[in-house]
C-alpha positions in Angstrom: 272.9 173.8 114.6 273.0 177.2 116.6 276.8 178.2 114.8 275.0 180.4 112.1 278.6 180.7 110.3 278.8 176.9 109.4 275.4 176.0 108.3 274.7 175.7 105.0 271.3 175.5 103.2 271.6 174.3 99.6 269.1 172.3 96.8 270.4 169.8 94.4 268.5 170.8 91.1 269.3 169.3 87.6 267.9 168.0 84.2 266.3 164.5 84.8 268.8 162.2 84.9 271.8 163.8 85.2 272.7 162.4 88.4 271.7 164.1 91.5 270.2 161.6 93.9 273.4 159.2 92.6 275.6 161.9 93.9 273.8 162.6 97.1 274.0 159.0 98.2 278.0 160.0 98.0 277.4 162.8 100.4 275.3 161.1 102.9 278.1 158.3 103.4 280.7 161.5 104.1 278.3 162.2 107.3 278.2 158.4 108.0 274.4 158.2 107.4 274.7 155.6 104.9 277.7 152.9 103.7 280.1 154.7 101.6 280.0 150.9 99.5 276.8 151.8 99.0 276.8 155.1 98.0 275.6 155.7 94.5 274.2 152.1 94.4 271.3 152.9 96.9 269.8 156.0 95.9 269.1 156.3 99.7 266.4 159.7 99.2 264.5 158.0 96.3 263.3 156.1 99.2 259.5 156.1 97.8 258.7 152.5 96.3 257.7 154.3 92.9 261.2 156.4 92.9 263.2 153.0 93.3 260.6 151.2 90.5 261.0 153.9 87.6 264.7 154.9 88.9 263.3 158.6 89.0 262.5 161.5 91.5 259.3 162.1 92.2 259.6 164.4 95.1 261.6 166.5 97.5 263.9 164.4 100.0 265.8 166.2 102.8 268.8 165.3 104.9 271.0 166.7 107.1 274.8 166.1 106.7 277.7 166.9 109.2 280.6 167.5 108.1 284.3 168.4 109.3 286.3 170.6 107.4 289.4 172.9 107.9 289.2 171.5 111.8 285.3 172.9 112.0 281.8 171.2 112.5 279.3 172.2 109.7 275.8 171.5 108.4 274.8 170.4 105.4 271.0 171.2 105.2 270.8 169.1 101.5 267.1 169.1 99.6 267.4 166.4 96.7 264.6 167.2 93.8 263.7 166.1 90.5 264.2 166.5 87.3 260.9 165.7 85.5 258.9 168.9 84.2 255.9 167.6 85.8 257.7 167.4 89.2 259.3 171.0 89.3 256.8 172.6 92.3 259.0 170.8 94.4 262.3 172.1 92.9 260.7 175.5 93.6 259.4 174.8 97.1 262.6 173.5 97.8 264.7 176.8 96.7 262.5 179.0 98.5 264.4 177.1 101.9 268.0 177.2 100.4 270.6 179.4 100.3 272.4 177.8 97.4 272.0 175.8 94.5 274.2 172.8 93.6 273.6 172.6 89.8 274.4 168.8 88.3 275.0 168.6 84.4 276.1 165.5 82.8 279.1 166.0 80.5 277.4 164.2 77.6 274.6 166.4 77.4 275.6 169.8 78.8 273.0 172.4 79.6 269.3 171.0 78.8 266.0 172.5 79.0 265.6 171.3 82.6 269.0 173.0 83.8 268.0 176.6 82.0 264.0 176.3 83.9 265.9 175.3 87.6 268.5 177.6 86.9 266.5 180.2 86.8 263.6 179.7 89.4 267.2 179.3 91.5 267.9 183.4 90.8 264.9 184.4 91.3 264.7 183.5 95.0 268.3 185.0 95.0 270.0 181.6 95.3 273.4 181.3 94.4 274.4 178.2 92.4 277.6 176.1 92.3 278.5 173.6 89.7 278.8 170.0 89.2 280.2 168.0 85.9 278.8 165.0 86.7 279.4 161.7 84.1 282.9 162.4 83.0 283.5 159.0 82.7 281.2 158.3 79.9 283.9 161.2 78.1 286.8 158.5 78.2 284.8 155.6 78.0 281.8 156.0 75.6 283.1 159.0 73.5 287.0 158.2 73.9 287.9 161.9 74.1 291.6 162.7 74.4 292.6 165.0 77.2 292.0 168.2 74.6 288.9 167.4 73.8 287.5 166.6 77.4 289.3 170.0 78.4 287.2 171.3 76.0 284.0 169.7 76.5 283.9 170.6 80.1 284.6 174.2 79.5 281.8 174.6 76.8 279.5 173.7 79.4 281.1 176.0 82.3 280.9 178.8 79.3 277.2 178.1 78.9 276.0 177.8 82.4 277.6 181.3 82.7 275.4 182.6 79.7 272.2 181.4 82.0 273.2 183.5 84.3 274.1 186.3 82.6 270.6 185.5 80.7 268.3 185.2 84.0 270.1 187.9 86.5 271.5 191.1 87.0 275.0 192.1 85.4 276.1 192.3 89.4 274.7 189.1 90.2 275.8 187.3 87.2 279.5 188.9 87.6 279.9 187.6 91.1 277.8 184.2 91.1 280.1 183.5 87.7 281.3 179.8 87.7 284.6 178.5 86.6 287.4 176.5 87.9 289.7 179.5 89.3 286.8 180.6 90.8 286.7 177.0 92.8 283.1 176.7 92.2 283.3 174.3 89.9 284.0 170.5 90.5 283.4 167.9 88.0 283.9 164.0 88.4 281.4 160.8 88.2 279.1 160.6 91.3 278.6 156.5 89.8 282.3 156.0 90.2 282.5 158.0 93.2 285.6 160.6 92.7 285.5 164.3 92.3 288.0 167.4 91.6 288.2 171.0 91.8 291.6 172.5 90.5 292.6 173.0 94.0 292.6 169.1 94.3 294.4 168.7 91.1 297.1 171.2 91.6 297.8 169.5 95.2 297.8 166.3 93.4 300.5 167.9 91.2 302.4 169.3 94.4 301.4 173.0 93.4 299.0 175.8 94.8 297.1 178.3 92.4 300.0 181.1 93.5 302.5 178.6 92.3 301.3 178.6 88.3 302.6 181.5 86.7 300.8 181.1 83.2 297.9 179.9 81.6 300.1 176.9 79.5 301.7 175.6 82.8 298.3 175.1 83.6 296.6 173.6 81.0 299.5 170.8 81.2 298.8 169.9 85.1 295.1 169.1 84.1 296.4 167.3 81.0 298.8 165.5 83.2 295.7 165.0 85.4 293.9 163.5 83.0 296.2 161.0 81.8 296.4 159.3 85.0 292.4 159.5 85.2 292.3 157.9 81.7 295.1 155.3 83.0 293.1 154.6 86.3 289.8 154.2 83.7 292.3 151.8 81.2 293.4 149.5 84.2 289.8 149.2 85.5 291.3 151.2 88.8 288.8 153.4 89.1 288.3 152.6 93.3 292.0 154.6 93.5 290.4 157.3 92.3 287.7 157.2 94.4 289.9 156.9 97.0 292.1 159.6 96.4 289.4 162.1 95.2 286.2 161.3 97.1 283.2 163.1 95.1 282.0 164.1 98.5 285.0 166.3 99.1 285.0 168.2 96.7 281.4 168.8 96.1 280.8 169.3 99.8 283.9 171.6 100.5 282.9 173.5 97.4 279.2 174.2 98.9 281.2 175.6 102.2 283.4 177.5 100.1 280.7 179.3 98.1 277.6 179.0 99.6 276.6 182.1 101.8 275.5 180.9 105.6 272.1 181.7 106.8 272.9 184.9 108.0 274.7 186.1 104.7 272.1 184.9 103.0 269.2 186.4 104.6 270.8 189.8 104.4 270.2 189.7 100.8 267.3 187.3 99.9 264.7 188.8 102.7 264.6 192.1 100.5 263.2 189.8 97.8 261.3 187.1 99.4 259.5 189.2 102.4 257.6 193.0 101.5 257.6 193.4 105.3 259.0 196.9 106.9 262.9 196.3 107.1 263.7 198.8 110.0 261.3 197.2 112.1 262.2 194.6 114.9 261.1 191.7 113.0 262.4 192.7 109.4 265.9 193.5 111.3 266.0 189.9 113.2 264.8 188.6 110.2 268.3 189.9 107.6 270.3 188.9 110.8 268.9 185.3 111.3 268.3 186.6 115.2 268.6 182.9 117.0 266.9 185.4 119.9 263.9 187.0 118.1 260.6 185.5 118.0 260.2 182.7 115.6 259.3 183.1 112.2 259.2 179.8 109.5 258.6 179.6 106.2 256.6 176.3 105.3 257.9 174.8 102.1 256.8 170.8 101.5 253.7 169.4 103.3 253.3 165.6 103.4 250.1 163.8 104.8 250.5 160.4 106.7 247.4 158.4 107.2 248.6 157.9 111.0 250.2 160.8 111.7 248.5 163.6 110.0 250.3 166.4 108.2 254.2 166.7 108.1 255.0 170.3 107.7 258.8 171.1 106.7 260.1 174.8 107.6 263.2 176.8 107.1 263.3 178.7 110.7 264.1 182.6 109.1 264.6 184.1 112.7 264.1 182.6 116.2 264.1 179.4 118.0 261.1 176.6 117.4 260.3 174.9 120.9 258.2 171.9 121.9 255.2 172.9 123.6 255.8 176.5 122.2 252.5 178.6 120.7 252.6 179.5 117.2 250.5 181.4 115.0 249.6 180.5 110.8 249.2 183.5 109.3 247.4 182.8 106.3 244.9 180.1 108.0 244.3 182.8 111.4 244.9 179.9 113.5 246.8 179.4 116.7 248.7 175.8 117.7 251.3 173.9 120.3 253.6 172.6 119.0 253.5 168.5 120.1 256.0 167.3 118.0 259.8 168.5 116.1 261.5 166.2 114.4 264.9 167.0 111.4 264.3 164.6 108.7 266.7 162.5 107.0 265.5 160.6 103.6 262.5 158.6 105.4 263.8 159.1 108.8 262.6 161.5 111.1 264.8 162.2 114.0 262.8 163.7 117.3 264.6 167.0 118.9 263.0 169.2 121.2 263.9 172.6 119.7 265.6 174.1 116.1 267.2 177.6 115.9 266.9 180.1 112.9 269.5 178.9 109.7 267.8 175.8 109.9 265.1 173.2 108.9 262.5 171.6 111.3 259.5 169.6 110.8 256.4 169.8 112.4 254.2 166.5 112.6 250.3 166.2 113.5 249.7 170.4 113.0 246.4 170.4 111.6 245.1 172.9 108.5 248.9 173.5 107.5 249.6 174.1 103.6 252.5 174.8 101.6 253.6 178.8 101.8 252.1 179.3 105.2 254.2 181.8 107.4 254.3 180.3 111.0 255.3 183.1 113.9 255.1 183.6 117.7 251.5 184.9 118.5 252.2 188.3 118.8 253.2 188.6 115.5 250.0 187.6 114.2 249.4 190.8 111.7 253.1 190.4 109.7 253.7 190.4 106.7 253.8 186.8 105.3 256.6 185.7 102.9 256.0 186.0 99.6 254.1 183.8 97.6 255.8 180.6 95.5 255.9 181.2 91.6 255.9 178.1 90.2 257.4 177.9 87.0 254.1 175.5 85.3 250.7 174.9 86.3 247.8 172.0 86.0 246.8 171.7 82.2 245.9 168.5 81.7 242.6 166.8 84.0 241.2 163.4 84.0 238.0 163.1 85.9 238.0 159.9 88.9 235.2 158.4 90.5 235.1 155.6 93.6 235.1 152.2 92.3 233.2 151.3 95.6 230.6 154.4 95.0 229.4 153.9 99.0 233.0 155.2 99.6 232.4 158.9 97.7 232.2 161.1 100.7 235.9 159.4 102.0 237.4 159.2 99.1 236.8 162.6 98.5 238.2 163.6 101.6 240.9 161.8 101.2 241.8 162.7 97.8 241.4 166.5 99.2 244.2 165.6 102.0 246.8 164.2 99.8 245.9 167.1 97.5 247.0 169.8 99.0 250.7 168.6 99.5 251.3 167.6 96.2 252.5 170.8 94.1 250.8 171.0 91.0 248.2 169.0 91.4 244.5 170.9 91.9 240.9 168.5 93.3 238.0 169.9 92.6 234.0 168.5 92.3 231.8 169.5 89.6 229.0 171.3 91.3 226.3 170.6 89.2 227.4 166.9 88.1 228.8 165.8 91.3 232.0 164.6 89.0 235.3 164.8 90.7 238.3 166.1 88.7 241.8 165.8 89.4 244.1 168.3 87.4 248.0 168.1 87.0 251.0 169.5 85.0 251.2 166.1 83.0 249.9 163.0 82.9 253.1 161.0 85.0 252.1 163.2 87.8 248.9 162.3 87.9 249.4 158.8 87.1 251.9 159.1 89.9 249.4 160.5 92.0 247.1 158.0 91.6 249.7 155.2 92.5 249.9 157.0 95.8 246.1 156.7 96.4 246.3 153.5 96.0 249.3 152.8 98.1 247.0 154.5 100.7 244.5 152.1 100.0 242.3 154.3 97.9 241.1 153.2 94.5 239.1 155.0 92.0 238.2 154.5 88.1 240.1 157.2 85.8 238.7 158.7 82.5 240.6 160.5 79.5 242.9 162.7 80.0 241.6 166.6 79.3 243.8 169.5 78.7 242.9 173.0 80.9 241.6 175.7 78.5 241.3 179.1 79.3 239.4 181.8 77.3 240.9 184.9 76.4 240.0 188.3 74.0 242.5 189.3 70.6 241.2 192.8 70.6 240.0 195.9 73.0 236.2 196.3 73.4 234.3 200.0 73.7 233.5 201.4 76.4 230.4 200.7 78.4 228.8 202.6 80.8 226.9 200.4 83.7 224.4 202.2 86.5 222.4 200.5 89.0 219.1 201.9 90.6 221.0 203.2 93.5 223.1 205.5 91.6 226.1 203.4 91.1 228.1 203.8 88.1 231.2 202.7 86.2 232.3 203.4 83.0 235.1 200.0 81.8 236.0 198.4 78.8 238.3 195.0 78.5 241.5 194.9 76.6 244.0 191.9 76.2 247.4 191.6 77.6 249.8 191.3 75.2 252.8 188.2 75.2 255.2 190.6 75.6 253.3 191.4 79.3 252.7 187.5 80.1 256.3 186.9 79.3 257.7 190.0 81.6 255.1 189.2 84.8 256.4 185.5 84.7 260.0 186.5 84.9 259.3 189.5 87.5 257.5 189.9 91.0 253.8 191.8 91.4 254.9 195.0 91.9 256.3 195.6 88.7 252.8 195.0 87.5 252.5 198.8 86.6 255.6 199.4 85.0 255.1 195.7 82.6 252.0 197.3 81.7 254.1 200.7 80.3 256.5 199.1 78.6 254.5 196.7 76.8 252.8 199.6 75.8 249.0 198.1 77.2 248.7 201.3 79.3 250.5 204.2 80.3 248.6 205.0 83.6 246.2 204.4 86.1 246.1 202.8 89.4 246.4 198.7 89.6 242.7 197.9 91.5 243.7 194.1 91.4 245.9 191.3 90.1 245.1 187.7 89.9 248.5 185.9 89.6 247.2 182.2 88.0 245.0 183.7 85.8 246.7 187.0 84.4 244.2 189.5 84.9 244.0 192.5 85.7 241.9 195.9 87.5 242.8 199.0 86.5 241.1 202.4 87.5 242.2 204.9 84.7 240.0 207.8 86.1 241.9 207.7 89.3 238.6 209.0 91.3 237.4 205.2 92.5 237.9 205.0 95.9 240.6 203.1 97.7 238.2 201.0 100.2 236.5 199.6 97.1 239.2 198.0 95.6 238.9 194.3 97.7 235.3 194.5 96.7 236.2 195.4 93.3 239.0 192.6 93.0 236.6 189.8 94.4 233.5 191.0 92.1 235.7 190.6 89.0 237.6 187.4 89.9 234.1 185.6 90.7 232.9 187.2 87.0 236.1 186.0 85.3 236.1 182.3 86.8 233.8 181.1 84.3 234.0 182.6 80.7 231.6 183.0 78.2 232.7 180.4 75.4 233.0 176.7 77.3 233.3 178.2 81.1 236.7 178.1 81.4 238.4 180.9 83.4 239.9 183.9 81.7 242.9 184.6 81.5 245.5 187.8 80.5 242.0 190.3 80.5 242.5 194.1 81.8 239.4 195.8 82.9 240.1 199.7 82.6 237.8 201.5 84.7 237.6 205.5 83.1 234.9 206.6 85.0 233.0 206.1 88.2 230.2 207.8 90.2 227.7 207.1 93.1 225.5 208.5 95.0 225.9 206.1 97.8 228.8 206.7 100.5 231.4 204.3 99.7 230.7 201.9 102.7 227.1 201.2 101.5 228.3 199.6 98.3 227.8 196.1 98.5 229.3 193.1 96.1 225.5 192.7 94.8 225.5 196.3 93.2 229.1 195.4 92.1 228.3 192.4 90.6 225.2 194.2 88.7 227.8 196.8 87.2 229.9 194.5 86.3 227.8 192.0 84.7 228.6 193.5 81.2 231.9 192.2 80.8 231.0 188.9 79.7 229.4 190.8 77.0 232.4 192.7 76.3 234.5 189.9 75.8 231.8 188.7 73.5 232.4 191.4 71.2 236.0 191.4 71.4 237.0 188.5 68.8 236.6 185.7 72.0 239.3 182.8 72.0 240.1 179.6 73.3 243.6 179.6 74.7 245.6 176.4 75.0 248.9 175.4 77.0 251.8 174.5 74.8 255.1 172.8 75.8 258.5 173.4 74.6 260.4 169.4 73.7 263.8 169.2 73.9 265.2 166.1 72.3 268.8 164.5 72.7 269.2 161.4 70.8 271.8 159.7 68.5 271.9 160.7 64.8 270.2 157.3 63.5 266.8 157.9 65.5 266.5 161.9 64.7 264.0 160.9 61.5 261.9 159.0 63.7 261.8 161.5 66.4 260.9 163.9 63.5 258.4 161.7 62.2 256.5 161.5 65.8 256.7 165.0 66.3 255.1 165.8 62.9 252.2 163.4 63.6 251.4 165.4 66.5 251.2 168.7 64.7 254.4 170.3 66.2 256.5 173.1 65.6 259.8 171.9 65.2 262.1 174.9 65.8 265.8 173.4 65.4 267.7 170.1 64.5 271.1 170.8 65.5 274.4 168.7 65.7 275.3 169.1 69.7 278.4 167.8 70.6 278.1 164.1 70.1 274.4 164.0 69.6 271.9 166.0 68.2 268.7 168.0 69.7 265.7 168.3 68.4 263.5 171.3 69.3 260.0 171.7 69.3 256.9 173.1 70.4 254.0 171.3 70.7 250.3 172.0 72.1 249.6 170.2 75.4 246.7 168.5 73.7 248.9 166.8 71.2 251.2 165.6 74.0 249.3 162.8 75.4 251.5 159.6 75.1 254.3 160.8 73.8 256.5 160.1 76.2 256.7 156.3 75.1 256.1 156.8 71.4 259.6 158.7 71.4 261.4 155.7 74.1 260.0 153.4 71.5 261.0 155.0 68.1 264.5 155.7 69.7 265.1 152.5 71.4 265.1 153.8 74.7 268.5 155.9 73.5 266.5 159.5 73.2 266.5 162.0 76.5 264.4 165.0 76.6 262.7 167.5 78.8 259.6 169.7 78.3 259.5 173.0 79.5 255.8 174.7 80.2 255.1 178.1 77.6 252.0 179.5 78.8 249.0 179.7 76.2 248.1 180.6 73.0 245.3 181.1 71.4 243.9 178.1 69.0 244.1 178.6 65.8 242.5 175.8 63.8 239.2 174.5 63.9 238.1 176.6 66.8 234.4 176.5 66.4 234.7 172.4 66.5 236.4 172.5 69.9 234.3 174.5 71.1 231.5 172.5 70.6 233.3 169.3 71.5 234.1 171.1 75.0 230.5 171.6 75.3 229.3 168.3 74.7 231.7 167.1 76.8 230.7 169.2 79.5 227.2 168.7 79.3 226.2 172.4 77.9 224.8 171.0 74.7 
């Protein structure tokens, strides 16, 4: 673990069900950490009881994997996620720790919605992907393609994995993180049968290296030639020769060392973008070098909370060496600790050790106060600057509200809820002050259904009620000015204008600090000095007159976040609202301005937004359906009844997709309507788009918000 050169940190991420935790089990049993009989029979990380009862992942599982290759030792830090939509905080999380990305696409059904949203939450943490074809076998089997055809098949989706790229990253990036099977950083096999190929493999299998084929024919028959004796291996139900011959594990694992940058490559390139620290400072230099000597700096990424043991904190180690009975400082919390226990984690199993060096993972259990995105340091570092925040690519928009069904047990369920809260991405607890009600929020109902399973695992059991999507309330025009003065002499002159898609769409794709320039080109405004952003809810403090002083803007920020928490149509929060500041004035020193005076200059802009054409916005999902031609009327049909925008029906390869958008509201349940109406045949992912305002019947949700919340 302390040769920097051969670690590797990489994340499996793919659309749900195309195979990921099938193929890991493959990769475990290289390192001897399960049976390779086993292997793809096991599903050894989808080691939660609900994972192995649906057959899906429902969280993050880690495992470390040595491996001998070329005559070396390596490690194989591997983070297995899911698929699901509603499950993607952890694919995030998990990036955030890795160096690479090993991207799994089944052959059938190429590049899905779920492949383009991973793929690119894996280039914006700068993570470079490699590629796995994984279900080849249902090519000869199911669609009976001839050795053309599959040739063809698999390229198409090498051809459109590169257009992602191209799509999400710059032309450098794209150029040198380009997949294909010169290249070597492309493998494709079936992770069920258990064999796998790169063309190295199949031109050694032919007796030839790459410098031996002198033209692009002489090379298109070898993998013809290749393919025939797959397809004769498949015909004489021989299929353990070729798992024999061409272990998956091989080629997938040998392909991550080949491509994947070590720690120390790595960081050189991804602490520009992940840490806003000082770079020619001690700790920004140990920090791009992956220093095993500098003081320890760790990045938590997944939290878990054990009823026995407290909270289990899991860390990539950017720079130093983590110690038992070291002191450590969280930067966000302010609050020092010893560290008691370290453990490395495999699946379920964690392994004790009594110190991790930078390049790797380690776990810490029993820390209390620890949360996801914490930066951990040596105390003198106390005052860095922590790593940047996780941008998740959804958020909670649907909320059911859950009471004790023992009602002497309130106070511990809802500390207990709170605890297994805060390490479940996605998912937001919160109590009604007024009503007492508690209401758990999620970004669809399996998580929270999910959820709730685990509560109940734990022994905790509570009475659910309706699912309720997450409004927010937003403006469709700019107001006038206003010009607010308190009795001390205070005064600013604001108005509030709405951000336009165009700047929602550009701040999701791009880090904070191209706030100002979004602004500019989405032509919102040309100038003035960002006072405060708030990230979840899109909005924004500007100061246009460029005379309010800087030591006011954390006042400022706070003053207008607390006013915009609860708008004034239902009490949702706002969201994607500038306040433009164009003049200010006082006759108080800056340091006797308090957030009371603030508050009373600000108290107009609920009345601003009152006069500038108010609006419900709602969350809306993109659907992407795969299904066999016979079911696409039905699938139709169900999306119709739910008031959806159907976009495209196209023929795709051997099946056809069915594209829609569909408000979040409208979603409830259909999930199993579509496994019904398609016979359990029909595939599809949903992929969060933000909100829009509501167009129909406005006034009557509105009113049935109200009711429902009491306000009538």
């Amino acid at each position: 673990m302390k040769n920097i050169e051969n670690i590797r940190n990489v994340t499996i991420i793919a659309h749900i069900d195309h195979g990921k935790t099938t193929l890991s089990d493959s990769l475990l049993a290289a390192s001897g950490l399960i049976s390779k009989k086993l292997a793809s029979e096991l599903r050894y990380l989808d080691y939660d009881q609900i994972e192995q009862t649906r057959g899906i992942t429902i969280k993050a599982a880690n495992a470390v994997i040595h491996y001998i290759y070329k005559g070396q030792e390596y490690i194989i830090n591997l983070i297995d996620t899911p698929g699901h939509i509603d499950f993607s905080g952890y694919v995030t999380r998990s990036l955030r720790a890795s160096d690479g990305a090993l991207v799994v696409i089944d052959a059938i059904e190429g590049v899905m919605v779920q492949t383009e949203t991973v793929t690119r939450q894996a280039l914006s943490e700068y993570v470079k992907p490699v590629l796995f074809i994984n279900k080849v076998d249902r090519l000869i089997k199911e669609k009976r393609l001839n050795p053309d055809d599959f040739l063809k098949a698999i390229n198409d989706i090498v051809r459109n994995f590169n257009i992602l790229l191209e799509k999400y990253s710059e032309s450098k990036i794209s150029e040198n993180w380009r997949v294909s099977f010169l290249r070597l950083n492309v493998a494709f096999g079936s992770a069920k049968d258990k064999w796998g190929v790169r063309l190295i493999d199949i031109l050694e299998w032919a007796g030839k290296s790459i410098n031996d084929v002198k033209s692009t024919s002489e090379l298109l028959q070898i993998l013809k030639d290749f393919l025939k004796y797959v397809y004769s291996q498949y015909k004489e139900n021989n299929v353990k020769e070729l798992s024999e011959r061409f272990p998956v594990e091989k080629a997938v694992l040998e392909m991550i060392i080949d491509h994947i940058p070590n720690p120390r490559e790595a960081q050189k390139a991804r602490i520009p973008i992940i840490w806003q620290g000082d770079l020619s400072s001690e700790i920004g230099k140990a920090l791009i070098e992956c220093d095993l000597n500098a003081p320890p700096v760790v990045f938590i990424y997944d939290v878990k909370y054990d009823l026995k043991a407290g909270f289990i904190a899991t860390g990539r180690v950017f720079s130093g060496t983590i110690k038992v009975k070291q002191a450590l400082h969280m930067v966000h919390a302010g609050n020092d600790f010893i560290v008691n226990q370290l453990a490395v984690v495999i699946g379920k199993s964690k392994i004790p050790v009594r110190e991790v060096s930078s390049g790797n993972h380690v776990v810490f259990i029993g820390v209390k106060d620890i949360i996801v995105g914490e930066t951990i340091v040596s105390p003198e570092l106390k005052n860095i600057e922590p790593f940047e925040r996780l941008r998740y690519v959804s958020e909670p928009v649907v909320t059911v509200s859950i009471e004790p069904i023992d009602f002497s047990q309130y106070d511990y369920v809802q500390q207990m809820i709170s605890q297994f809260a805060k390490t479940e991405p996605g998912i937001e607890f919160s109590i009604n002050k007024d009503t007492g009600e508690m209401l758990l929020s999620g970004m669809g109902e399996l998580q929270i259904e999910i959820f709730l399973q685990k509560l109940q695992r734990a022994g905790i059991y509570v009475e659910v009620g309706r699912p309720i999507v997450l409004y927010r309330e937003g403006i469709l025009r700019s107001s006038r000015f206003l010009s607010k003065e308190t009795k001390e002499g205070t005064k600013f002159t604001y108005r509030v204008l709405p951000l336009n898609e165009c700047f929602i769409q550009k701040i999701e794709s791009q880090r904070a600090g191209d706030i100002r320039k979004i602004l500019s080109e989405c032509r919102i405004l040309e100038k003035g000095t960002i006072i405060g952003y708030n990230p979840k809810y899109k909005n924004i403090v500007i100061d246009n007159s460029e005379t309010v002083p800087e030591a006011l803007y954390p006042q400022i920020k706070t003053t207008i976040d607390l006013i915009l928490q609860k708008g004034p149509l239902v009490g949702e929060p706002c969201y994607g609202i500038l306040i433009e500041i164009s003049e200010f004035g006082s006759l108080l020193p800056t340091d006797k301005i308090d957030l009371i005076e603030l508050n009373e200059v600000f108290s107009e802009v609920k009345t601003l937004i009152l006069e500038s054409e108010p609006t419900l916005l709602e969350p809306w999902q993109k659907f992407e359906i795969t299904t066999p031609s016979e079911y696409v009327g039905d699938i139709v049909a169900v999306l119709n009844k739910r008031l959806a925008k159907i976009l495209t029906i196209d023929s795709f390869k051997y099946l056809y997709k069915v594209i829609a958008e569909i408000p979040v509201r409208f979603s409830f349940g259909i999930s199993n309507e579509l496994r019904d109406v398609s016979k359990g045949y029909a595939t599809w992912g949903a992929e969060h788009l933000g909100y829009r305002p509501v167009k129909e019947n406005l006034e009557q949700l509105i009113f049935d918000i109200k009711r429902q919340k009491g306000l009538l």
